[in-house]
Steps between C-alpha positions, in 0.01 A plus 500: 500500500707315243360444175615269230659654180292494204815478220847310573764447294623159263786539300481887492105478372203600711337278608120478665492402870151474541211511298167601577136379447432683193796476350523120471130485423547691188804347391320163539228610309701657210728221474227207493284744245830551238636128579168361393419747202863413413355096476212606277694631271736277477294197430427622170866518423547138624200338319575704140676211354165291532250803447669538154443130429112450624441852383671491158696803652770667298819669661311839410207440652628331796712874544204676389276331779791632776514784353133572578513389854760758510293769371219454686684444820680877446099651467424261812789657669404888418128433611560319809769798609246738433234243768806518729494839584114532508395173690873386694801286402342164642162503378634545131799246526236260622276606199804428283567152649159425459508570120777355400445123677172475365597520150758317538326220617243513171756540275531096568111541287640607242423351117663731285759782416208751564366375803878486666564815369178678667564341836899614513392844444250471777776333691745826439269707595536363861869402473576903454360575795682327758863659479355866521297450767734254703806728462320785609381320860797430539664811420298709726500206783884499528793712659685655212848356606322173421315542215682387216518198693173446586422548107779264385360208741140578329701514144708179595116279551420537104841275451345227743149575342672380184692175636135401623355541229779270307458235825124495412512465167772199532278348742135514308579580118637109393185403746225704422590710253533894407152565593589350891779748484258812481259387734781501782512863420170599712640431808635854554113548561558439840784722575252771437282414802754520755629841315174632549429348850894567627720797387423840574493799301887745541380778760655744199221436275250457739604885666510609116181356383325702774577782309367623177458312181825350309630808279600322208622866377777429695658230241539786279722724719819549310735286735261195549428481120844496406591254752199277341599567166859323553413235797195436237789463226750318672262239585358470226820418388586225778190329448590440108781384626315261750205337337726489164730261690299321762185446308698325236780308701234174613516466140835577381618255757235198386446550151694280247845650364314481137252770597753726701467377818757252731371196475494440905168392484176522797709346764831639488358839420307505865854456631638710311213815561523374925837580484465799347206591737787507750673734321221761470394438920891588589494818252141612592551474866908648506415736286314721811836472700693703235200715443511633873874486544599676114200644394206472261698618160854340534324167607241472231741618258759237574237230472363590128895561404619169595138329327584647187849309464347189616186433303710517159690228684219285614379537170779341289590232794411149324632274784223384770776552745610849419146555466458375863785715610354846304149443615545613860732796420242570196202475772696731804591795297206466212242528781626590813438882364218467524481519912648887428208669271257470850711651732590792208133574407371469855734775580423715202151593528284622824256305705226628288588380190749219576272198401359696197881583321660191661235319277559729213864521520482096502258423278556747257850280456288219533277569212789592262691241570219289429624414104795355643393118499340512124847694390710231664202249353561649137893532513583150646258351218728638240804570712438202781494590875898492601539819220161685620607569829769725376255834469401471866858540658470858310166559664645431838824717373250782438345510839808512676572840319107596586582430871784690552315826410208434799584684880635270747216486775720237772363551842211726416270526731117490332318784590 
């Protein structure tokens, strides 16, 4: 009996021919889980111009305020790894979504730099959650030849996350204002039901948690801990690089040229940031192609390499329309690494521990890299924003080197 293939061939890259249940259940799930924590987090970034007004924010405390979102989403992130290996991959992502909608939606309550600042770490603490435990469904869910795909479609939904959540703050902040903007942030709520009511657990942690108790022992065996050591490094590197650049650019792009910024203002800058948004979908979602047809290292590395000689660019472009024409390039190669630190950690560690030093290895980055908005904060208030981006393009130099010293894992098959 004839059977049809499950890989062909498009331009010399593998290709999947068919797709099963389970695989585009979980990819599904991941993807709307990332795409809307993506909006959440966002919306802060795209209401800070008016938050520092009402609020009688400074730049510093504005950074400070993302910088504690960050560091609670990187202990978020280690905890709910930890509930993913003991209770299953959907129940915590579900836990996660939960979380993080919720306090998004009261941060619209909020009367006061204290009160905003409590409910964004509460919000982190969900927001951290949601990569580790998405990337590992999906890791264990799909065929290895496909993976890095798989993970770069999931990566690829944070960039559309973000271009909703500038649609949805063009369409209700000159309305209703910034409090309307956070409110729209609960509806992830719902994703969580048919997560919990829909996807099924990966038969490899469901044969695996049959077994014994999670030996967390096992982090410290000499080749998994030095693995975690530099993938913890490197990303904490990348994510400097990241939230440095993206938390800030809403606001480099609107604020008056007297106080650093552009001078685009709130309309041009949502066409500016959609465009953009384009940029970061095509580099998120090629980036799996080149992952599965090069490898993990040479990929990633070429990514970071080419970020760092951009971002200096981008940084010292004055004219809206070079600005227009750096953004995308800016966006493809300053994000689209990101789709290659799942398919490298997934592949590091065993079943047993995946979730648990997938969320380390991530949020261990995540929590260093968490000063990265108040630096940028402090240096473009003495400096302005064009001349603070220069320091990240050496972060993103830095990890390059880091990733280049990590075992290429293409095409292994999880045991």
């Amino acid at each position: 009996m004839r059977t049809e293939p499950l890989t062909y061939e498009f331009l010399g890259l593998k290709m999947p021919a068919r797709i099963s249940t389970a695989e585009r259940q979980s990819l599904i799930a991941g993807s709307l889980g990332w795409m809307l924590d993506s909006m959440d987090v966002m919306l802060y970034s795209m209401v800070l111009a008016r938050l520092m007004t009402d609020l009688g924010m400074t730049k510093s405390t504005a950074g400070f305020l993302n910088s504690l979102t960050l560091l609670s989403s990187a202990l978020g992130g280690i905890a709910f790894g930890f509930l993913a290996d003991r209770i299953g991959r959907v129940r915590s992502m579900m836990l996660s979504i939960l979380i993080y909608s919720l306090a998004s939606g009261a941060c619209g309550f909020s009367t006061s730099i204290l009160s905003l600042g409590i409910l964004r770490f509460i919000l982190g603490l969900g927001l951290g959650g949601e990569w580790g435990t998405g990337a590992a469904l999906i890791a264990e869910t799909w065929r290895p030849e496909h993976r890095g795909k798989a993970l770069a479609l999931m990566q690829s939904s944070w960039a559309i996350g973000e271009m909703l959540a500038v649609a949805v703050t063009a369409a209700v902040l000159p309305m209703f204002g910034w409090r309307a903007v956070f409110f729209a942030g609960v509806v992830p709520a719902l994703v969580a039901f048919w997560v919990w009511r829909s996807v099924p657990e990966p038969k490899l942690w469901t044969e695996r948690s049959s077994k014994k108790g999670v030996p967390l022992r096992t982090l410290l065996r000499p080749d998994i801990r030095r693995n975690g050591l530099i993938a913890s490094t490197m990303n904490a590197f990348t994510m400097f690089g990241y939230w440095g650049l993206f938390a800030w650019i809403p606001a480099y792009l609107a604020l008056p040229i007297s106080e650093g910024g552009r001078g685009l203002g709130l309309m041009a800058t949502t066409t500016w940031l959609l465009v953009m948004g384009v940029g970061k979908w095509m580099g998120y979602a090629s980036y799996g192609l080149f992952a599965d047809h090069f490898g993990r290292r040479r990929s990633y590395g070429a990514y970071l390499v080419i970020a760092a000689l951009l971002v200096p660019l981008y940084g010292m472009a004055s004219s809206p329309l070079l600005l227009l024409i750096l953004g995308p390039l800016v966006a493809f190669f300053g994000t689209g690494y990101y789709s290659g630190f799942g398919p490298i950690t997934s592949e590091l560690f065993p079943t047993e521990i995946r979730a648990t030093a997938m969320g380390i290895a991530y949020n261990v980055g995540r929590a260093a890299s968490a000063i990265a908005p108040w630096v940028i904060g402090a240096l473009a208030a003495k400096y302005g924003l064009g001349y603070a981006f220069f320091p990240l393009a050496g972060a993103f130099l830095i990890a390059a080197i880091l990733s280049q010293t990590l075992p290429e894992t293409m095409g292994k098959v999880l045991e």
